[in-house]
N, C-alpha and C positions, 0 to 999 in steps of 0.2 A: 203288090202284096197288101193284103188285108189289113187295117189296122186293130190288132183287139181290144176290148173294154178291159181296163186295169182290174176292174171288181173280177168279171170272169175267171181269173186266175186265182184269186183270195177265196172263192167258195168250194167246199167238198162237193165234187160229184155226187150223184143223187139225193143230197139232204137239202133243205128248203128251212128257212126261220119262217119261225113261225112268233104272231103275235102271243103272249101268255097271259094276255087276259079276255081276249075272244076267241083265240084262234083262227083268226084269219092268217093266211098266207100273202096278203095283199098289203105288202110292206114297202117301205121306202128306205133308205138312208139317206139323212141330212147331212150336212157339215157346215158346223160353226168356228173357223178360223182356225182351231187347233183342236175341237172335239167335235166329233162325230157320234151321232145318235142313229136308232131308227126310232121308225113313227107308224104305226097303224092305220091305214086309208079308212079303216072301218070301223072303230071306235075311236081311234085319236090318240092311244096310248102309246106314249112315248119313253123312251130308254132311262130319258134323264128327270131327275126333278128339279126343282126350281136353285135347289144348292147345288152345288158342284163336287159335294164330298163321295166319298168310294163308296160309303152305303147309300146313298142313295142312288146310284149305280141299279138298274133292273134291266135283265140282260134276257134278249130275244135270242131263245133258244131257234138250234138249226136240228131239223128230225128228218131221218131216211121217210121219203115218200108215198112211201105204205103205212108208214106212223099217223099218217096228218087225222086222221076220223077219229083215229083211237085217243091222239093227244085230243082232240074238240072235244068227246065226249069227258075226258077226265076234267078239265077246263068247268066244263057247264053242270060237274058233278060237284067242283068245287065250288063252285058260285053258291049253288045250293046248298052247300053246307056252311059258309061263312055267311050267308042270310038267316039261316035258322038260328045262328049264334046270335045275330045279331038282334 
């Protein structure tokens, strides 16, 4: 009998997390003793901040797999518009 990955069972069929601030799909999940983050292999952005309180909390959205171009382009539309503000 096979044994399976515990995660396998905690994600939705067809959706994929995605990073939310590049949009990469090229995610990780860490675990630190009783909290667990993910992390961005491709810009480094991670779940958690440097405090532990609930807003600082930034949560790696999961999108059906047809989504993913469409979320990147919205991502890289907002980048652009929170530069222009700035």
């Amino acid at each position: 009998m096979k044994k399976s990955n515990s995660v396998d069972g905690t994600r939705m069929r067809g959706y994929i997390k995605v990073c939310p601030n590049c949009g990469s799909t090229d995610v990780s999940v860490e675990s630190f003793k009783y909290m667990v983050r993910d992390i961005c292999k491709e810009c480094g952005y991670g779940s958690i901040k440097k405090s532990l309180f609930i807003n600082d909390l930034l949560y790696f959205p999961e999108i059906p797999e047809g989504r993913i171009e469409e979320f990147r382009k919205e991502v890289i539309q907002k980048k652009k518009t929170n530069k222009k503000k700035d």
